[in-house]
C-alpha positions in Angstrom: 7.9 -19.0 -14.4 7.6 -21.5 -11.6 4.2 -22.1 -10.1 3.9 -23.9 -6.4 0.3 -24.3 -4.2 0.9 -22.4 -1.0 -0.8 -22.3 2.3 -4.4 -23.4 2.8 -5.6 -19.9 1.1 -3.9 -21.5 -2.1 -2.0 -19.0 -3.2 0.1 -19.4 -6.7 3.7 -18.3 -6.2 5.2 -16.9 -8.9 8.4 -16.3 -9.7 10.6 -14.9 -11.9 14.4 -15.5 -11.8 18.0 -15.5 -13.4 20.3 -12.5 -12.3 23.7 -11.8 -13.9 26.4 -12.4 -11.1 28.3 -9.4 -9.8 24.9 -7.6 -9.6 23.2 -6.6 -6.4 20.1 -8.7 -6.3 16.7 -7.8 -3.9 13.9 -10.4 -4.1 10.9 -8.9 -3.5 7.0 -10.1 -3.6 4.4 -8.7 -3.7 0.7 -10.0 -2.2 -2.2 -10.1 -3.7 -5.0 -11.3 -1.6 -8.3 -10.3 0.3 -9.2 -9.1 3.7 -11.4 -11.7 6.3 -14.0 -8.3 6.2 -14.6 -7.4 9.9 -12.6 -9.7 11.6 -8.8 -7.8 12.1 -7.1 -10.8 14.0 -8.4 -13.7 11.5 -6.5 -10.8 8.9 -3.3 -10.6 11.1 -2.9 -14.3 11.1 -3.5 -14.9 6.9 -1.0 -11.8 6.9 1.6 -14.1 8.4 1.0 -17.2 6.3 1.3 -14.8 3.5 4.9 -13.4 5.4 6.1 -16.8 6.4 5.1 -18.3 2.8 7.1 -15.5 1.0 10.3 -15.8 3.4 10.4 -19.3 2.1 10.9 -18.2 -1.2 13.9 -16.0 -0.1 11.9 -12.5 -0.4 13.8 -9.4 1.0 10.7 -7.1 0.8 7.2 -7.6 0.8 4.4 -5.7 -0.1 0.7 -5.8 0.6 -2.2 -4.1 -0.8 -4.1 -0.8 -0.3 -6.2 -1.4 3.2 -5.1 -4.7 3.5 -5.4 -4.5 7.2 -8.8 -3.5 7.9 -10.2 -3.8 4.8 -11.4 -1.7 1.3 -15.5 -1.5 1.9 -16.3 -2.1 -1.8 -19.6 -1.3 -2.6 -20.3 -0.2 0.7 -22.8 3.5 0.9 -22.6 3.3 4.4 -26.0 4.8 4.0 -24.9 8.8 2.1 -27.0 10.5 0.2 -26.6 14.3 0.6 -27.9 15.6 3.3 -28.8 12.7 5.3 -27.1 9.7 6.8 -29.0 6.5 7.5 -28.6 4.6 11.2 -27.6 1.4 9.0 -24.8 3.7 8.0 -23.5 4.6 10.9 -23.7 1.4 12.3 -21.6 -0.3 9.0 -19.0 3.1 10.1 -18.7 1.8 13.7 -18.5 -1.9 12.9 -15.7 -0.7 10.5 -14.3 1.4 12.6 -14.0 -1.5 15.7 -11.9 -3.3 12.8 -9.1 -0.5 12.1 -5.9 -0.3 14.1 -3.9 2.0 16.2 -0.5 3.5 14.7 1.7 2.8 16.3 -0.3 -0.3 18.7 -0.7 -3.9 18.9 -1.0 -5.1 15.6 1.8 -3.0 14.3 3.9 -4.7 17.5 2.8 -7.5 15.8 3.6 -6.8 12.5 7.3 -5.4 13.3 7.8 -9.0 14.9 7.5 -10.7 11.8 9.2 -8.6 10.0 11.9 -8.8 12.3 11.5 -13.0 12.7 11.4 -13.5 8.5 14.3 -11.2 8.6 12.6 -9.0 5.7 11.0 -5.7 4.8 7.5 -5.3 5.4 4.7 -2.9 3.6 1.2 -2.9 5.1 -1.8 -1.3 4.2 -3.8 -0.7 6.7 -7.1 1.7 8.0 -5.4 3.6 10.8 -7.9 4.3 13.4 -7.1 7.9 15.1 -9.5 8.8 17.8 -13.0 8.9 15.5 -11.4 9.4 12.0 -9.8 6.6 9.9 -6.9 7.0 7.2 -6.0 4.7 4.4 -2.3 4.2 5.7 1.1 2.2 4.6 3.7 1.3 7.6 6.4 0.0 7.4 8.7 -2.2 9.1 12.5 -3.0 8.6 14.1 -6.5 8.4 15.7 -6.0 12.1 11.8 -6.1 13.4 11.6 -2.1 13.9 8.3 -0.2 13.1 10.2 2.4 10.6 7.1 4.6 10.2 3.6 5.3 8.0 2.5 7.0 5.0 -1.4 8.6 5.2 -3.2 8.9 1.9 -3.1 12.7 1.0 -6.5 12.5 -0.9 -9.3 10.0 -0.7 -10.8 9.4 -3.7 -14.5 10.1 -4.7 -16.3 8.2 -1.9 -13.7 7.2 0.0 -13.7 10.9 1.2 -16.9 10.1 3.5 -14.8 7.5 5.4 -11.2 8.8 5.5 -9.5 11.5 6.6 -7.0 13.7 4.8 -3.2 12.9 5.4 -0.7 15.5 5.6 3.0 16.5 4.6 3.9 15.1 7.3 3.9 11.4 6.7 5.6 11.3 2.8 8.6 9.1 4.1 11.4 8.0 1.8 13.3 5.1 4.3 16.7 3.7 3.8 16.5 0.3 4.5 18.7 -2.5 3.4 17.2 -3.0 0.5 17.2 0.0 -0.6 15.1 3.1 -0.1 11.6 2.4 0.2 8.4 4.5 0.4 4.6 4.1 -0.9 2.0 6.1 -2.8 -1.8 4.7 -2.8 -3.6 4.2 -5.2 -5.1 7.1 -7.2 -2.3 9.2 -5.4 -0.1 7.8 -8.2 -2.1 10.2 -10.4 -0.7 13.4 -8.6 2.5 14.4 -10.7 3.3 17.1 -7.8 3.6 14.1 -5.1 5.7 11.4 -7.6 7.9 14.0 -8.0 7.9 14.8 -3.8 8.9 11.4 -3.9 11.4 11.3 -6.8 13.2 13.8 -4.5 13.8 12.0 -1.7 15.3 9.2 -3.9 12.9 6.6 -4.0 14.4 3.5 -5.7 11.5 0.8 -4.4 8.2 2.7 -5.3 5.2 0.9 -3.8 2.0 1.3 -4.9 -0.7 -0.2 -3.1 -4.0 0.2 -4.9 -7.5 -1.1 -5.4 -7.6 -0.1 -8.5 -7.8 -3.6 -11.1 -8.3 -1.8 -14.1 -6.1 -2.9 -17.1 -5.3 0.8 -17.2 -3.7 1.1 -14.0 -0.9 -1.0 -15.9 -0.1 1.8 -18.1 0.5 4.4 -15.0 2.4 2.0 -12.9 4.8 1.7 -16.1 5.1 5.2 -16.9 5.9 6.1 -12.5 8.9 3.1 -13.2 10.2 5.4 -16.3 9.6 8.3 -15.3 10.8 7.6 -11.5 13.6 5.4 -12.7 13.0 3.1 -9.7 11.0 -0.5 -9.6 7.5 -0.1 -9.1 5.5 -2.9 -6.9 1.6 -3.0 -7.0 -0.2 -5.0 -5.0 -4.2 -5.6 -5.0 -6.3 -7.5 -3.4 -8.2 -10.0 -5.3 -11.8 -10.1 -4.2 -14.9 -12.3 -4.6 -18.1 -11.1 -3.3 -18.1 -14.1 -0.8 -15.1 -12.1 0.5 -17.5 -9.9 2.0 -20.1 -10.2 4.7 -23.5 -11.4 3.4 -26.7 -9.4 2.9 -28.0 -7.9 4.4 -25.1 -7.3 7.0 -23.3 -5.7 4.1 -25.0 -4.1 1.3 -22.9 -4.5 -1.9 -23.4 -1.8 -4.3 -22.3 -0.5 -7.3 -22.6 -4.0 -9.8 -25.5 -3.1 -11.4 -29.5 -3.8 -9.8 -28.4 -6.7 -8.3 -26.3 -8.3 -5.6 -23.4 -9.8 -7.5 -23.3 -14.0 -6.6 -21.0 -15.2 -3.9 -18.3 -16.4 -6.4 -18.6 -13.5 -8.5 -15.4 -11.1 -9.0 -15.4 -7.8 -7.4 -11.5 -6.9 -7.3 -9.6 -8.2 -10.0 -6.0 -7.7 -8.5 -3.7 -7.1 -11.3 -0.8 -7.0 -8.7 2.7 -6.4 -10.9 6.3 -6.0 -10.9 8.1 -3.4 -13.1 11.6 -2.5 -13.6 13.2 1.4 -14.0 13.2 0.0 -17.9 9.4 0.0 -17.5 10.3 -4.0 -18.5 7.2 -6.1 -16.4 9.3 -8.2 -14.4 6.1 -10.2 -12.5 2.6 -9.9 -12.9 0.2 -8.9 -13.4 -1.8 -11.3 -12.2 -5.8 -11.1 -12.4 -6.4 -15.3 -11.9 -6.5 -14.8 -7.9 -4.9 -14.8 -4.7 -0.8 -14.9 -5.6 2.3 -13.9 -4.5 4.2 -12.5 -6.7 8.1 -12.1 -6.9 10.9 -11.3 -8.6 14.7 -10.3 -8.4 15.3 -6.7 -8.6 19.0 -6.0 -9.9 19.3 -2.8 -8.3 21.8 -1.7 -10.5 19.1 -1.1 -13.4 18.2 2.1 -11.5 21.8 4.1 -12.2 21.2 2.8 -15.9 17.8 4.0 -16.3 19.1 7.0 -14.8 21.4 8.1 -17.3 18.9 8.2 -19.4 16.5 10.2 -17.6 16.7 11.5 -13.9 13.3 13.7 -13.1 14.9 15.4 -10.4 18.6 15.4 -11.6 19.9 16.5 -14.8 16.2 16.1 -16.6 15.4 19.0 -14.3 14.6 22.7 -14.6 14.8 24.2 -11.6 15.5 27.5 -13.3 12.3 27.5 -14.6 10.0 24.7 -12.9 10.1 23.8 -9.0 8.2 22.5 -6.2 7.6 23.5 -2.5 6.9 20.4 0.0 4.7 21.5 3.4 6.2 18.1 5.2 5.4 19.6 8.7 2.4 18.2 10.9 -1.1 20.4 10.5 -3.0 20.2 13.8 -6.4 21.7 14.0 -5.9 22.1 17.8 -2.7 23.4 18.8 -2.1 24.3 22.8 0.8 26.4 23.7 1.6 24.7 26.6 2.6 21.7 24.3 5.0 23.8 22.6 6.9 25.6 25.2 8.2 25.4 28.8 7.9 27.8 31.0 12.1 28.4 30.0 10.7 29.3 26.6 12.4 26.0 25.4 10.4 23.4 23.6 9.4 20.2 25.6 
């Protein structure tokens, strides 16, 4: 493993190498480091350090964490109890809200520029800002600079409900890139067996799974989705320290016990990690602090690992076990006029 200071956030590259020739060989990386809370452009510009700082090291495809863009409010109440809502509340919402992006917009202009000057794959959480609702959101960009498309968190979990909407069939993309194809499942999402296997469908082969989840037992799911998928899983976290955050009383960190936890103390542990369709840990994880972390995917591994086992191939049952996919758009507003001309044709 080769360790290097990079950029002024110094961030530990790690590394893992040594492919067998005749193999076709993706480097991929994936980030693990915080938000600047509340302050989207400072965000944008350590997202291209992070970009330009993994290019260097020859990466094909990298991958950021769950909300990167925007930010995961940990601890934050945003003032809910049931039945009332306090005005600190809804000012933390607004604030919050003044920091999520458009999809497509600006920042994802921005984004697809990078992508496009690094000559890599990009995968970006971000909090997609659509009128007065926000999604936890993945887009993604290919290596020729073009904004490919997003993926919106089906279900929000426990409190996140209160500040995200609900995504739809709509936005469960599989891409074909040149690396290989490529989609994203977020966090807790990873425990739906119905949506894996949604993805496992449309042929995933590069499963990323932002999270925010640090637990040592998220390591145990993210292997079993690699062998069960047959595909490389990449999970990146942030790493957190409360200082991360804005300070009290600006923003109210809860959920640590009685106490405000100290500047320097821990809140997101990262975890970030690597793993091959042999369920082999190829990088990661790493729980020491901001990283990236990268490693040489020998594509080939996913043919092996199917012949073993293929979920939606000839480990199947469709005689007796299937699944239906709603993939089209659910609008809660739907005006005729926007489906027809007056030919009868659609516009």
């Amino acid at each position: 493993m080769i360790e290097m200071a990079e950029s002024k956030e110094a961030v530990i590259a790690e590394v893992e190498m040594g492919m067998a020739l005749g193999t076709r060989s993706v480097r991929a990386t994936v980030v693990q480091a915080s938000t600047i809370f509340y302050d989207t452009p400072a965000t944008l510009e350590k997202a291209e350090r992070l970009i330009a700082d993994a290019a260097a090291q020859g990466s094909q495809l990298v991958v950021f964490p769950e909300a990167f863009i925007g930010g995961y409010p940990r601890g934050n109440t945003f003032g809910v109890v049931i039945g009332t809502r306090t005005p600190k509340g809804k000012e933390d919402f607004r604030k919050y809200h003044g920091s999520a992006i458009d999809v497509p917009g600006p920042e994802t202009d921005r984004l697809a520029a990078l992508a496009g000057r690094y000559k890599l794959s990009l995968v970006m959480g971000v909090i997609e800002r659509a009128g007065g609702t926000l999604y936890c959101t993945v887009v993604f960009f290919d290596s020729g600079g073009e904004y490919l498309g997003k993926h919106r968190k089906l279900m929000p979990t426990a409190s996140e409900r209160l500040i995200w909407g609900f995504g739809d069939g709509s936005t469960l993309p599989v891409f074909d890139t040149s690396v290989g194809k490529l989609g994203a499942v977020i966090c807790w999402e990873n425990r739906m067996p119905l949506l894996r296997t949604a993805m496992y469908g449309k042929g995933i082969e590069l499963y990323c799974a932002p999270t925010a989840d640090a637990r040592r037992s998220w390591q145990a799911s993210m292997i079993h989705i690699a062998l069960e998928g047959g595909c490389f899983v990449l999970s990146a976290n942030q790493f957190c320290r409360r200082h991360d955050y804005p300070p009290a009383p600006e923003y109210i960190y809860s959920g640590l016990g009685e106490t405000e936890p100290g500047p320097e103390e821990v809140v997101c542990a990262g975890g970030s990690v690597i793993i091959s369709p042999a369920g082999t840990i190829l990088a990661g994880p790493n729980f020491d602090g901001e990283a990236l972390i990268t490693a040489d995917l020998d594509m080939t591994d996913i043919v092996r690992a199917k012949f073993d086992f293929d979920v939606v191939g000839h480990y199947s049952r469709p005689d007796v076990l299937s699944l239906i996919v709603r993939d089209q758009p659910c609008h809660p507003v739907t005006f005729t006029s926007d489906l027809l001309s007056p030919m009868g044709g659609k516009t």
